[in-house]
N, C-alpha and C positions, 0 to 999 in steps of 0.2 A: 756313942751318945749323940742323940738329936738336938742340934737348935734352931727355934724357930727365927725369924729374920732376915736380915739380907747383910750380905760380906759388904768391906769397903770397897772393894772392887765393884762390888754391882752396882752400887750407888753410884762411884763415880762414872760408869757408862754411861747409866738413867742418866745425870747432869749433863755428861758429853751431848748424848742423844737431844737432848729438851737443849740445847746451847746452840745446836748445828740448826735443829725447825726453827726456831729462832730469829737463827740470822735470815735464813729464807723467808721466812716469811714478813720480815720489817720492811724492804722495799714494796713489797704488795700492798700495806697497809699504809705506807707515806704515799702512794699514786690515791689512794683514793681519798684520803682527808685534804683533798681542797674541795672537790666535788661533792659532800659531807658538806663543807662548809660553806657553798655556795648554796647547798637545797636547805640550809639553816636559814642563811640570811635572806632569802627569799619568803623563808616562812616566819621568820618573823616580822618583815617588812608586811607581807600580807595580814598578820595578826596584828601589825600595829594600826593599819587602816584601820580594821575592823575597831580596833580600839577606838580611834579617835570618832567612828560611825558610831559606837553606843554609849558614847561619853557625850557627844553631843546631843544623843537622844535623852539622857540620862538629867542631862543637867541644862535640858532645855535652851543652850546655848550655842555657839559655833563653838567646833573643836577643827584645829586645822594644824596639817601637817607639812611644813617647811624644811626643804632640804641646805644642806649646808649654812645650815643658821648657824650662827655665833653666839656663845652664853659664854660669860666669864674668861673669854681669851682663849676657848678653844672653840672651832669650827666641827660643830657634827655634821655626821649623815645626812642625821635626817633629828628632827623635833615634833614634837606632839601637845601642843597647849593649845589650852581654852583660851579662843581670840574674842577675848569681852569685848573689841571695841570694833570688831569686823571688818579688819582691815588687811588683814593676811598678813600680816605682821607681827612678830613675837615683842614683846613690850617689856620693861622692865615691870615686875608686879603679877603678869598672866602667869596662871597656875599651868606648871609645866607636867603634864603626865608622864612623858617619857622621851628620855633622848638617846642615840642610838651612834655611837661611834665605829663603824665596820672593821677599822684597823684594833683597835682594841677586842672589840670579841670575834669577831670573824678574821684572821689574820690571811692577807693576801686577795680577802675580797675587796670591790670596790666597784663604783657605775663604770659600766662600758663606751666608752667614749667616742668609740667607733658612731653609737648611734642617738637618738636622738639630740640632735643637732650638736654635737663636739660636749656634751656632759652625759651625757646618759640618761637626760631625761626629759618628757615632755610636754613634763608639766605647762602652764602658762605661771609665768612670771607677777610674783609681787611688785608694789609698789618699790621693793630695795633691789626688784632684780634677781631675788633669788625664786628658783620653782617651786610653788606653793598651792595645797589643795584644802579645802575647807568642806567641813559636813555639817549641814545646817541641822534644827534639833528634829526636822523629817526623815533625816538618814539620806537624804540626799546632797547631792555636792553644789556647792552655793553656786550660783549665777551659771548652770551647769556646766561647770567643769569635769575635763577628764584628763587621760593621760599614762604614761608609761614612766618606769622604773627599769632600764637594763642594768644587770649586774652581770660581772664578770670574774672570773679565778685566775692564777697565777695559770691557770693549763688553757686558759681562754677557749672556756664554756663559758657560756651565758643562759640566761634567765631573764625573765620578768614579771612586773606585777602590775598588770595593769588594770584604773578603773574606770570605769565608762561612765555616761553623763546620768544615767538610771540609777547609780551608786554601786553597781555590783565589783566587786571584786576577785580577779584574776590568775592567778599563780600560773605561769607558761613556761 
């Protein structure tokens, strides 16, 4: 008599089998999820420019992007709000589009401090001191500003994003 199926024995091979590729294959996959995670934060750093470039268009306003601003007792990345009062400055009241924590969604990324000048970035400085760029409602950057963004991974690759005084922006 015939049955169709498979013994407990063949099953527990198949498991062994699929147990052992597995384990091989996990350290392949931990070497490249920082490098994952650095062409992440990179791309969204570039789409947040952009953001802040069609929000300013959008809402006929400056929209400007502040790194390591302070909101509420934590220090971001980086911030994204509409600067009603044109100051490159985040205010209590400016409507905040988007803030951007690297250790929280990107873990292990963070600016490369190797370069631009000991923070990793080159921006020109706001009036608080921190580096700050602004998109006028032309899409271009206020008082023409430009600048670099280096980012770096726990394997120390790097990236950047930089935008130039024309407004274009750069993924490198």
């Amino acid at each position: 008599m015939r049955r169709d199926g498979f013994t407990l024995i063949e099953l527990l091979v198949i498991f062994v089998i699929v147990g052992i590729l597995v384990t091989i294959s996990i350290p392949g996959f931990s070497n490249l999820l920082p490098n994952y995670r650095l062409r992440n934060a990179l791309r969204d750093l570039y789409s947040n420019f952009q953001l802040a470039k069609m929000t300013a268009v959008r809402k006929n306003w400056n929209c400007a992007v502040t790194f390591n601003q302070a909101i509420g007792g934590i220090t971001y990345s980086y911030v994204v709000y509409v600067d009603s009062n044109q100051d490159l400055e985040y205010d209590a009241g400016e409507e905040v589009v988007t803030k951007v924590l690297f250790s929280e969604r990107y873990p292990g990324v963070g600016f490369d401090t190797s370069q631009g000048g000991g923070d990793g970035l080159t921006f020109p400085n706001n009036p608080a001191g921190l580096p700050s760029i602004a998109f006028r409602s032309n899409g271009l950057p206020q008082n023409s500003m430009s600048g670099d963004a280096f980012l770096n991974n726990t394997k120390n690759t790097t990236g950047s994003v930089a935008v130039s005084v024309a407004g274009n922006i750069i993924v490198q």
